[in-house]
TORKEKOL-624612 format. One record per residue (C-alpha): residue in one letter; x, y, z. Coordinates in steps of 0.001 Angstrom, whole numbers, padded with zeros to 6 digits, always signed. Layout:
<recs>
AXYZ/...
</recs>
This chain:
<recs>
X-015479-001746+004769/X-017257-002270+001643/X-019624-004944+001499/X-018784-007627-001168/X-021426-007802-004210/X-023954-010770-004327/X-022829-012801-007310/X-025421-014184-009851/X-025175-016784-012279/X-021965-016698-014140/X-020058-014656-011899/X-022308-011654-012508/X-024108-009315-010470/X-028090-010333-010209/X-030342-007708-012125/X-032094-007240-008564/X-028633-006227-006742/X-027908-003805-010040/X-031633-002427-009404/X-031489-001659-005531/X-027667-000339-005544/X-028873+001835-008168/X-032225+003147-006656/X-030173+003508-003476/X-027617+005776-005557/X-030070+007941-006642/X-031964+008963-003427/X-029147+009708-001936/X-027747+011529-004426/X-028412+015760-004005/X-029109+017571-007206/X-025531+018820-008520/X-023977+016521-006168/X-021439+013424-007439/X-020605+010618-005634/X-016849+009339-005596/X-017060+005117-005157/X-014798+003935-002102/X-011032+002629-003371/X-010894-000840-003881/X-008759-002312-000871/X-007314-004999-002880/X-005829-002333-005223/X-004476-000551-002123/X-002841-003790-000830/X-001234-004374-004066/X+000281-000915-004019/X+001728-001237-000757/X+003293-004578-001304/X+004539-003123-004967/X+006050+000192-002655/X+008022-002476-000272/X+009316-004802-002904/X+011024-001422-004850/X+012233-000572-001528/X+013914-003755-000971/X+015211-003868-004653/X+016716-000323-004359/X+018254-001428-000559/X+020034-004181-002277/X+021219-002002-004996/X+022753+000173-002980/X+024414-002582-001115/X+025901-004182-004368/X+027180-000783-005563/X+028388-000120-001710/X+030419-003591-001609/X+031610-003678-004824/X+032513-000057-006113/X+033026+002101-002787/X+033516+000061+000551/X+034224-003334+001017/X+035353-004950+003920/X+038926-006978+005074/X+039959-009330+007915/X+043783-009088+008725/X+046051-011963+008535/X+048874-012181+009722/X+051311-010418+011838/X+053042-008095+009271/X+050907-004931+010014/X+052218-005132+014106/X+051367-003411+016274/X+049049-001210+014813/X+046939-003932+013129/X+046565-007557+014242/X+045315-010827+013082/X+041345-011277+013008/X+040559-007461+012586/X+038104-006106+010788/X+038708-003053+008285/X+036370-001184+005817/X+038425+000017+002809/X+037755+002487+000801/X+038036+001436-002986/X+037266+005101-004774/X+040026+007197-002963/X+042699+006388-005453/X+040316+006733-008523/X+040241+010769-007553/X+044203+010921-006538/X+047018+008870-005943/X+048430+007321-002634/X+050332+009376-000411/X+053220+008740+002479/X+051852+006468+005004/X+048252+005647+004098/X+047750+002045+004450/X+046285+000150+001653/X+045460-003092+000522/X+046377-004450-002902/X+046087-007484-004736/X+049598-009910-005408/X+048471-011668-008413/X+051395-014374-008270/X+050405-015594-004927/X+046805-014920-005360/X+045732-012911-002015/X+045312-009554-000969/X+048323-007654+001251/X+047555-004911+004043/X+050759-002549+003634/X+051958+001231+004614/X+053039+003111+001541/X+056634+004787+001601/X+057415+005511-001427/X+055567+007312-004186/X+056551+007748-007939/X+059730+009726-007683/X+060715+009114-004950/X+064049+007574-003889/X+063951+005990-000471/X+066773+005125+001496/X+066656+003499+005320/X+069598+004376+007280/X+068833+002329+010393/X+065800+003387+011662/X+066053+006411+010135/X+063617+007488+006478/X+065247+009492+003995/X+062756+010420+000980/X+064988+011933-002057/X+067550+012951+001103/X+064945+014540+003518/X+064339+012549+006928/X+060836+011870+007607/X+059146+010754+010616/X+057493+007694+010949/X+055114+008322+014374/X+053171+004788+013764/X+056616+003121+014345/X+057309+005327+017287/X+056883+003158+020281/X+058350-000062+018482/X+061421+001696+017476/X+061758+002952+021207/X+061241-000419+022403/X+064165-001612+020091/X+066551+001056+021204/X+065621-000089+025202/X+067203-003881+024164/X+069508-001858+021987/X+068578-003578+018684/X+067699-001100+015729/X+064078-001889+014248/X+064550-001996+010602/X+067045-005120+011195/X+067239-008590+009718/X+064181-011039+009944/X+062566-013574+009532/X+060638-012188+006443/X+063366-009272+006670/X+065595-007493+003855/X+067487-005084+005546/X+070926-005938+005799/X+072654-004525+008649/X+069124-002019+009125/X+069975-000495+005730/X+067600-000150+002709/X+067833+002046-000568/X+065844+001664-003873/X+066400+003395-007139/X+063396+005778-008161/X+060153+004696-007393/X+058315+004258-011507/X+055051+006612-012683/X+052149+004599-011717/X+053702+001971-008702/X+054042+002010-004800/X+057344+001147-002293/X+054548-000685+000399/X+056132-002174+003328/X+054486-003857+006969/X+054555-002084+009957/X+056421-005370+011740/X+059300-004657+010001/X+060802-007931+011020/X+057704-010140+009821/X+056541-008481+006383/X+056374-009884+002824/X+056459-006339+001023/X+057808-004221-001490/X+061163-005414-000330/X+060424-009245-001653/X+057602-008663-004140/X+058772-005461-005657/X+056916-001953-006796/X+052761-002394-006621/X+051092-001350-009610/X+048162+001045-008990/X+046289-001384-010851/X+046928-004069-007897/X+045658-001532-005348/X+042023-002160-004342/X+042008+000722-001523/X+042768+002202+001437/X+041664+000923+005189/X+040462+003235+006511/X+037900+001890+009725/X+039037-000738+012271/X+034720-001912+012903/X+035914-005215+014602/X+036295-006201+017562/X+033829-003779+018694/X+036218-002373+021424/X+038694-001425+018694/X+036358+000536+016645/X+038063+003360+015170/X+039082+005387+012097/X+042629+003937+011116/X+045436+006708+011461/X+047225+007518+007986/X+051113+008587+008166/
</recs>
């Protein structure tokens, strides 16, 4: 480590210090020969304190751009999303999936109800086009059946106590299990819940705008024991 300088009068190097750090330069000096002073440690230190503070600014960059443009994360509440989501879960949702294409048969997304001011967890059913009609437990989309393999095992458990799924409930609109809509509009969503029974969807609210949707779950990350990648249609 360098040696600090003697200080004179007036914060300046004494003429004697000058004179032997000189005189010490030059005899050691070899003819052709320069000599490179030593870095200045404080100048180092400030470097590496400049090197973490742009690391820390570009780590919280990325974070703001992460939580606000491309992932952001959800707690479920409520029962509506049964059995395949439940109250106090944890989701990651991606918010820059439907700013490349538009929502497809059974994703689940989350969108934003302006009138009641919160955010809904839903299945999509319908796209724009489409004409959806419930027949029982039975999808038609514009006349075609179509499975529905996340509803499997409740509409099996139904069947066993011979009750039909898609029947009235408390938060219900299926009349006698049956359900029809006109054409779904350009640029809007049929979304119901899962829990069929217990949902405030599509079938109370009406069509979601795209411009309600914020994105689609797409990770359960908590509880830990439930981590997994959420199953689409």
């Amino acid at each position: 480590m360098d040696q600090p300088h003697r200080l004179g009068e007036n914060g300046r190097p004494s003429d004697e210090t000058t004179t032997n750090l000189n005189e010490t330069r030059t005899s050691e000096q070899k003819e052709g020969e320069t000599i490179t002073p030593p870095p200045k440690q404080g100048g180092k230190a400030q470097k590496e304190v400049f090197e973490w503070v742009k690391a820390l600014a570009i780590a919280a960059l990325l974070v703001i751009v992460i939580r606000y443009f491309l992932f952001a994360p959800f707690i479920v509440d409520g029962p509506s999303m049964e059995p395949n989501f439940y109250t106090g879960e944890r989701l990651i949702v991606n918010k820059i999936i439907y700013d490349i294409r538009q929502p497809k048969h059974g994703e689940v997304v989350v969108f934003h109800v302006p009138e009641e001011n919160r955010d809904f967890i839903k299945r999509v059913i319908g796209v724009p086009g489409d004409k959806v009609k419930y027949d029982g437990d039975n999808l038609y989309i514009n006349g075609e059946k179509v499975e529905e393999p996340y509803l499997k095992e409740s509409i099996e458990a139904a069947k066993a106590k011979g009750e039909i799924f898609n029947s009235q409930g408390s938060e219900s609109n299926f009349p006698n299990g049956n359900f029809q809509t006109d054409i779904v509009p350009d640029d809007t969503i049929l979304a119901f819940g899962d829990n069929r029974r217990n949902s405030r969807d599509s079938r109370m609210i009406g069509y979601v705008s795209d411009k309600q949707i914020i994105g689609r779950a797409d990770v359960i990350f908590w509880p830990m024991s439930k981590i997994t990648f959420v199953k689409h249609g």
